[in-house]
Phi, psi and omega in degrees: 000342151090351168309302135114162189275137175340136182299123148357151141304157161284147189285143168309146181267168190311140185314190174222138187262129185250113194236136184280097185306019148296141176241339181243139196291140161258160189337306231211135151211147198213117155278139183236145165238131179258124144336285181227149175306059199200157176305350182250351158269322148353266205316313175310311207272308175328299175289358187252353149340090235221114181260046208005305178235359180288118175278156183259140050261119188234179186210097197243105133323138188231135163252094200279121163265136177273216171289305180287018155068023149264185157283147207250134189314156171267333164296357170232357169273340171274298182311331183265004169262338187239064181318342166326318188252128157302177166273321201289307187279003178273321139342328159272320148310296148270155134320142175296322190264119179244215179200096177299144157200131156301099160284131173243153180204196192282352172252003162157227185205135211266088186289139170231160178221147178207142182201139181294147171257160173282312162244079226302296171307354180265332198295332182296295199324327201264334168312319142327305218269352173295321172325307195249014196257131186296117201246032176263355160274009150295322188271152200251302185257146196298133191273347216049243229219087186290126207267221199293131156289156184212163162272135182206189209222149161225117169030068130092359174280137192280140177221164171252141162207123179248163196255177169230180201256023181245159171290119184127318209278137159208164171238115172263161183200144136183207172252115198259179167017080157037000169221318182298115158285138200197093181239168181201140178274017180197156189275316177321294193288332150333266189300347125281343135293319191271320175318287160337321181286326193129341233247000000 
């Protein structure tokens, strides 16, 4: 009949080898594995973390997984907490791999993030662009009413930071060890985060 059988599928693309931008072991590491990318297995699979005899104040790396037990890129795990950022411009900018962590302390539970950047002028522009952007599907526990960015320092590195109105939540941002983007949804966790980092 000369039809001949149907093309192949495309092979799925390559793992992303995930090495932890920790210079130091944290309290804890944990894997999450997503069902699917989208915000609400993010938010569901965070909150459902558990630190079974660990007292708090802890600091747990989370190793984000897709279905298939790879790392899940950091442009499409940011673009689906921040639509504001595409996948496509963020991909260019950061490395796909990045380095999750929950700070929990006695006032909720605090996400941070660190990922290398690629590109330093694009990364400043989109990092701004943090400011003005709705930054509350970063969070587990409700930040309130995040108030003015001010300039500030974590162990003498420049960062932006604004506080919220619940007790514990601010939101940070900058560049650490001359290439790492480094943002955390608590200052605490910031700066335990940042220890880990090197900083």
């Amino acid at each position: 009949n000369g039809a001949g059988a149907p093309p192949p599928p495309p092979p799925p693309p390559p793992p992303i080898p995930h090495q932890s931008l920790f210079l130091s072991a944290p309290d804890e590491r944990v894997e999450v594995l997503l069902e699917s990318v989208n915000f609400v297995t993010i938010a569901n699979s965070l909150q459902a973390l558990d630190l079974g005899e660990v007292v708090d104040p802890v600091l747990q790396e989370v190793i984000v997984l897709d279905d298939r037990k790879n790392q899940v890129p950091w442009s499409n795990y940011l673009s689906e907490l921040l639509p504001e950022f595409t996948r496509e411009e963020l991909g260019g900018v950061f490395t796909d791999d990045f380095t999750a962590w929950v700070y929990h302390d006695q006032n909720g539970r605090w996400p941070g993030y660190a990922v290398r950047v690629a590109k330093s002028s694009e990364a400043a522009l989109i990092m701004k662009r943090l400011e003005a952007a709705n930054l509350s599907p970063l969070y587990l526990t409700p930040s309130g009413t995040l108030g003015e960015f001010k300039d500030g320092t974590l162990s003498e590195q420049a960062v932006r930071y604004a506080l919220g109105g619940t007790p514990g939540a601010a939101f940070e941002y900058g560049v650490i060890r001359g290439d790492v983007f480094i943002m955390s949804t608590s200052y605490e966790g910031l700066k335990e985060g940042g220890r880990l980092l090197g900083v």
